[in-house]
N, C-alpha and C positions, 0 to 999 in steps of 0.2 A: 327338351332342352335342359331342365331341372336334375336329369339324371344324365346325361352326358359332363356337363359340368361338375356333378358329384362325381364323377368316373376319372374326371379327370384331376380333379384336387388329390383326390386317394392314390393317384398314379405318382403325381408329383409328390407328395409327402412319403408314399412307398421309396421314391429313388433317393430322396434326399435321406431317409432313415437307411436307405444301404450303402450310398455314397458316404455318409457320416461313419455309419458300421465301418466301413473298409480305412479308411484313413483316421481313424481315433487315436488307434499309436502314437502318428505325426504329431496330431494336435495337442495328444496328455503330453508326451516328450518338449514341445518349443511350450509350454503353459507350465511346465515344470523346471526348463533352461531359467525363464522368465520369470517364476519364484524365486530358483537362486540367488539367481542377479538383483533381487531386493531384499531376499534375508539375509546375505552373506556379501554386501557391497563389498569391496575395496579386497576380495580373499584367492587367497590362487588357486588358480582352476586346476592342478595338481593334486596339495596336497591341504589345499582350505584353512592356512595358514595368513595373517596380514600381507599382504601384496605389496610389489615394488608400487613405489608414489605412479601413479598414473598409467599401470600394467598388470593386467590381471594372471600375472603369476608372482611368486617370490626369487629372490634373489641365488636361494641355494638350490630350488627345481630348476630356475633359466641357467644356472651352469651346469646343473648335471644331464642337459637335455644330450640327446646324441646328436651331436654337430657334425655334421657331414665337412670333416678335416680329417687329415687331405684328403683331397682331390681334383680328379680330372678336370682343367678348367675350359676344357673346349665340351663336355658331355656332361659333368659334375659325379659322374663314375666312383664311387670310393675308392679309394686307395689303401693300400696298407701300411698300419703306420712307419716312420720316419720315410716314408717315400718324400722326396723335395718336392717342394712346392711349386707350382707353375710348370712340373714335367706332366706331357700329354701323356695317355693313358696308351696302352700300343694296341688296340681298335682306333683309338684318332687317328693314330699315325699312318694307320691302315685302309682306313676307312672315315674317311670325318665327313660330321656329319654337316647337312645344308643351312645348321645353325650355328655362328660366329662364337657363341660362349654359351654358358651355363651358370645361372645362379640358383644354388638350389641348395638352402641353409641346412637342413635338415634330412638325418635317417628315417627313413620310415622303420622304428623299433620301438621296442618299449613304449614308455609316454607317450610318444606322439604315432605311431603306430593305434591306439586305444583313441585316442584324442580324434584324427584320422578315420575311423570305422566309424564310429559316434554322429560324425560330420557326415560323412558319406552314403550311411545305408539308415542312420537314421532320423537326418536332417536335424541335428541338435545343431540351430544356429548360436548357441552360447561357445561349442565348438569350433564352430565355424570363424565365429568372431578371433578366437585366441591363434588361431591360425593365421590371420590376415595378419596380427599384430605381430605373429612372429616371424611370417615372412617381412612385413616394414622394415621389423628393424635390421635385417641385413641387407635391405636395399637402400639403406639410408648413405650411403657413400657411393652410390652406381650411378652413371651417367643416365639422366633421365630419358626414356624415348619419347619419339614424339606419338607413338600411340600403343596400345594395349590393347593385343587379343587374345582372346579365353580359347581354351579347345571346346568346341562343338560335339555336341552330342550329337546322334540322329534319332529326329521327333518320336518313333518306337521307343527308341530305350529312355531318352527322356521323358517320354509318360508313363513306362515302368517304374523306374526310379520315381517319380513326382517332381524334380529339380536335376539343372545342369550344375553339378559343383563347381567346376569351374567358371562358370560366367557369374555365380552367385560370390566366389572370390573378386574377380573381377569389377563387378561393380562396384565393390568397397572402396577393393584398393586403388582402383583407378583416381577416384575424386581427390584420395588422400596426398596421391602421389602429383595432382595436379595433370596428367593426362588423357586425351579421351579415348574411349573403348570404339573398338571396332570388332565386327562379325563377321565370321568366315561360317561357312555350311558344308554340312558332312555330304558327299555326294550319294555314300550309299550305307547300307545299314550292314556293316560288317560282323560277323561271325567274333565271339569273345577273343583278346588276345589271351587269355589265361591259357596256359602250358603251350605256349609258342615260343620257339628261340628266336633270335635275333632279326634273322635274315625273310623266317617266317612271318614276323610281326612286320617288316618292313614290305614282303609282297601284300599282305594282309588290307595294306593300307595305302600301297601303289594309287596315286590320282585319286586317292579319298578325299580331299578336299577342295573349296571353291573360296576364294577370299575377293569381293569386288574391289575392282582397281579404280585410279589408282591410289594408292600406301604412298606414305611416306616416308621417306627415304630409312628412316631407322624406327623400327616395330620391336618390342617386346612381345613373346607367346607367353601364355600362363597356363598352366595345370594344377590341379591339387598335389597328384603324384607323378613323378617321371619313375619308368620304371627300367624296361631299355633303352628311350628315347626314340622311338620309331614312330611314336604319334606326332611329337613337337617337330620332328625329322622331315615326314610327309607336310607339314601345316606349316612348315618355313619353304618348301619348296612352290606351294601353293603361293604364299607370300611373295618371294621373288618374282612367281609369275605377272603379279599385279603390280609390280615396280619396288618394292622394297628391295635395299642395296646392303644394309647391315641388319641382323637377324638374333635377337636372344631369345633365347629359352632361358623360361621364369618358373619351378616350380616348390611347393612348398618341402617338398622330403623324395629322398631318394632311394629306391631299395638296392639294398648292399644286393652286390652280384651274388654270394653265398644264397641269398635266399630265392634267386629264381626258377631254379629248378628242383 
């Protein structure tokens, strides 16, 4: 009994010294976010400079962010510039999509592009955090919905990853915004959309989703990144199916159409 029980501590302390081994990156990176954020209070997470009162960036990084202006307000699409403002993009006009509008402050470039990767493949919640607050602030004059849903990973890829970025967005900004989060489920574990076109990414994800009914009448989706919009596309039509009547797509940065092929 004396050595099964020895066999079995050695077992467990073997998995935990490889479970540990395997995810130390995570843990140095958010133990290293978390440094920051106490040696360097009140400093922009840019360029480490004194910060706007109550914002962790400064004033001349938050205007030279890439502000996703103009654009498409039904897909949030970039546009080129002096294109006017509130013309649909001509894929809306074409093809629009099962979501009512688009708010989506930000390019996926530069800054936030770096900001973005950081967040995403290596869970720097200090990241993460400057993200939510830069999405707030251009939600701060949107009509509030009555709920908030994250895009859905499926459990595979979300245990490769270790985290759903979007529902880790989600749960911030929900509380902030004063609405509550709901969950929809990926129905299958679809193949990467990376170097898919449009139309591809949209069969890709054909009834890929499941959202329990019923919604309420007006839903907000959230994502980190829109990139064609074929994932928010799929997961508002999902939505409608469980009775939601007005449908936005929420996400933090958009990638310029130059860069998807």
């Amino acid at each position: 009994m004396e050595k099964m029980a020895n066999k079995l501590t050695a077992k467990r302390q073997a998995s935990a010294t490889g479970q540990g081994w395997r995810h130390w990156p995570r843990l140095a990176l958010s133990g290293l976010d978390g440094g920051l954020r106490r040696v360097l209070p009140g400093r922009c997470a840019f360029c480490l400079a004194p910060g706007k009162a109550g914002q962790p960036w400064c004033q001349a990084c938050f205007e030279a962010l890439p502000w996703n202006l103009p654009a498409c307000p039904r897909c949030a699409e970039p546009q080129p510039p002096g294109s006017l403002a509130g013309r649909l993009c001509g894929h809306c006009l074409a093809h629009p999509p099962s979501f009512d509008r688009a708010w989506v402050p930000l390019r996926y470039q530069d800054e936030v592009a770096s900001l973005m990767q950081r967040f995403k493949f290596r869970a720097s919640p200090r990241a993460g955090s400057v993200l939510v607050a830069l999405l707030e602030t251009r939600l701060a004059d949107t009509r509030r919905p009555e709920a908030l849903i994250a895009v859905p990973l499926h459990p595979n890829r979300a245990r490769q990853r270790g985290f759903n970025q979007a529902e880790w967005l989600g749960r911030r900004l929900a509380p902030r915004l004063g609405v509550p989060l709901r969950f929809a489920r990926r129905l299958g574990d679809t193949p990467s959309q990376r170097g898919l076109d449009r139309s591809e990414r949209r069969c890709n994800l054909k009834d890929g989703f499941d959202v329990a009914g019923p919604l309420p009448g007006r839903v907000a989706l959230l994502d980190d990144v829109m990139t064609t919009g074929a994932t928010l596309d799929a997961l508002a039509q999902a939505c409608r199916r469980a009775g939601a009547e007005e449908v936005e797509a929420w996400a933090v940065a958009r990638t310029p159409f130059s860069q998807l092929w």
